[in-house]
C-alpha positions in Angstrom: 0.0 0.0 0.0 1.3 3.6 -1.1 2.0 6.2 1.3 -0.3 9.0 1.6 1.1 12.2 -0.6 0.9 14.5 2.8 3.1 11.8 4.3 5.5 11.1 1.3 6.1 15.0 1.0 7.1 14.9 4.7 9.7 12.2 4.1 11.3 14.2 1.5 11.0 17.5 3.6 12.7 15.4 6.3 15.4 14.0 3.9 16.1 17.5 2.6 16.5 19.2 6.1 18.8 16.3 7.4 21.2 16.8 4.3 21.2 20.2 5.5 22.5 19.2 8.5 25.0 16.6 7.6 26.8 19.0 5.2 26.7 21.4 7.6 29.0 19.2 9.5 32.8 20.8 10.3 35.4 18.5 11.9 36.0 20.3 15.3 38.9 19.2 17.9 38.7 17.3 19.8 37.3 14.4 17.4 35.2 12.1 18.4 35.6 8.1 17.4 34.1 6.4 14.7 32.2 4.6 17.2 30.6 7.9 18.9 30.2 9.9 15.9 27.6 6.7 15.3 25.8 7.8 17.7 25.4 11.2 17.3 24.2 10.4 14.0 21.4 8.1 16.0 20.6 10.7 18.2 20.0 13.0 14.8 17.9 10.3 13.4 16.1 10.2 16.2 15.4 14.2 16.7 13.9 13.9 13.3 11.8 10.7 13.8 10.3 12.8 17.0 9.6 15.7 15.3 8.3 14.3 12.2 5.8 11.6 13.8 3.6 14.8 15.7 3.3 15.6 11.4 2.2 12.5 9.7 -1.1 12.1 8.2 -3.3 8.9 8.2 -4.1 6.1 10.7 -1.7 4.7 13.0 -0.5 1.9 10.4 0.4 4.4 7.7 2.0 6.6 10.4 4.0 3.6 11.1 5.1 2.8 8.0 6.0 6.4 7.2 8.0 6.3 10.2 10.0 3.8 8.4 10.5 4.7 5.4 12.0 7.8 7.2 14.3 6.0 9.4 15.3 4.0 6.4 15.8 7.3 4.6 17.6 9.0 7.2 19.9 6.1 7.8 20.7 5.8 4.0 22.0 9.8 4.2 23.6 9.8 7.0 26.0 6.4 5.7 28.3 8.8 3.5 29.1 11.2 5.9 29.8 8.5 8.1 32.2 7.0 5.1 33.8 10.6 5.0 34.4 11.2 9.0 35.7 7.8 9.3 37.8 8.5 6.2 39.0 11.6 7.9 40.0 9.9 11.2 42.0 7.6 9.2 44.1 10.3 7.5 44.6 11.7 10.7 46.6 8.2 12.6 49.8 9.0 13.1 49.8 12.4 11.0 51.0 15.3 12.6 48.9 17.5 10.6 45.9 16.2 13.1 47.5 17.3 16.1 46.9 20.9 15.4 42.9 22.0 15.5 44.1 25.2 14.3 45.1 23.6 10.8 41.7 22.1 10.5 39.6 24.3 12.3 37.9 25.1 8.9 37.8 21.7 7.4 34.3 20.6 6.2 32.9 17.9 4.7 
């Protein structure tokens, strides 16, 4: 069964806003590991499934399953940027060029 179009235009809205967000992103000292930047990105997710299910449209079941497809949505974003910070911390093991925030203090995404 298709998503309602209030529903589907919420998802996208959402999807939008949270790529807003992740490109937003600077790399600030001190980092974070891989591990807890994971769960920032939760926590993010999470925000947005809160404020997004007091919007949905439809009867519990297609609230539900919008829900999901937002998750799913959100999740699917938010693997790049992971890709990217845990890229980042890699360049940064034994590189002196990491010990410095004031080199990166401008480095984005």
């Amino acid at each position: 069964m298709a998503l309602l179009q209030a529903n589907k235009d919420l998802i996208s809205m959402g999807m939008k806003e949270f790529s807003v967000l992740l490109n937003q992103q600077v790399f600030n000292y001190p980092l974070i590991t891989e591990e807890d930047m994971v769960i920032v990105v939760d926590d993010w997710v999470n925000i947005y499934i809160n404020y997004y299910r007091k919007r949905l449209t439809g009867e519990k079941q297609e609230q539900d399953r919008a829900l999901q497809k937002l998750r799913q949505e959100l999740k699917t974003l938010a693997n790049p940027f992971l890709a990217k910070y845990k890229a980042f911390l890699k360049s940064c093991e034994g590189s002196s060029d990491c010990d410095n925030p004031e080199d990166h203090s401008n480095s984005e995404l």
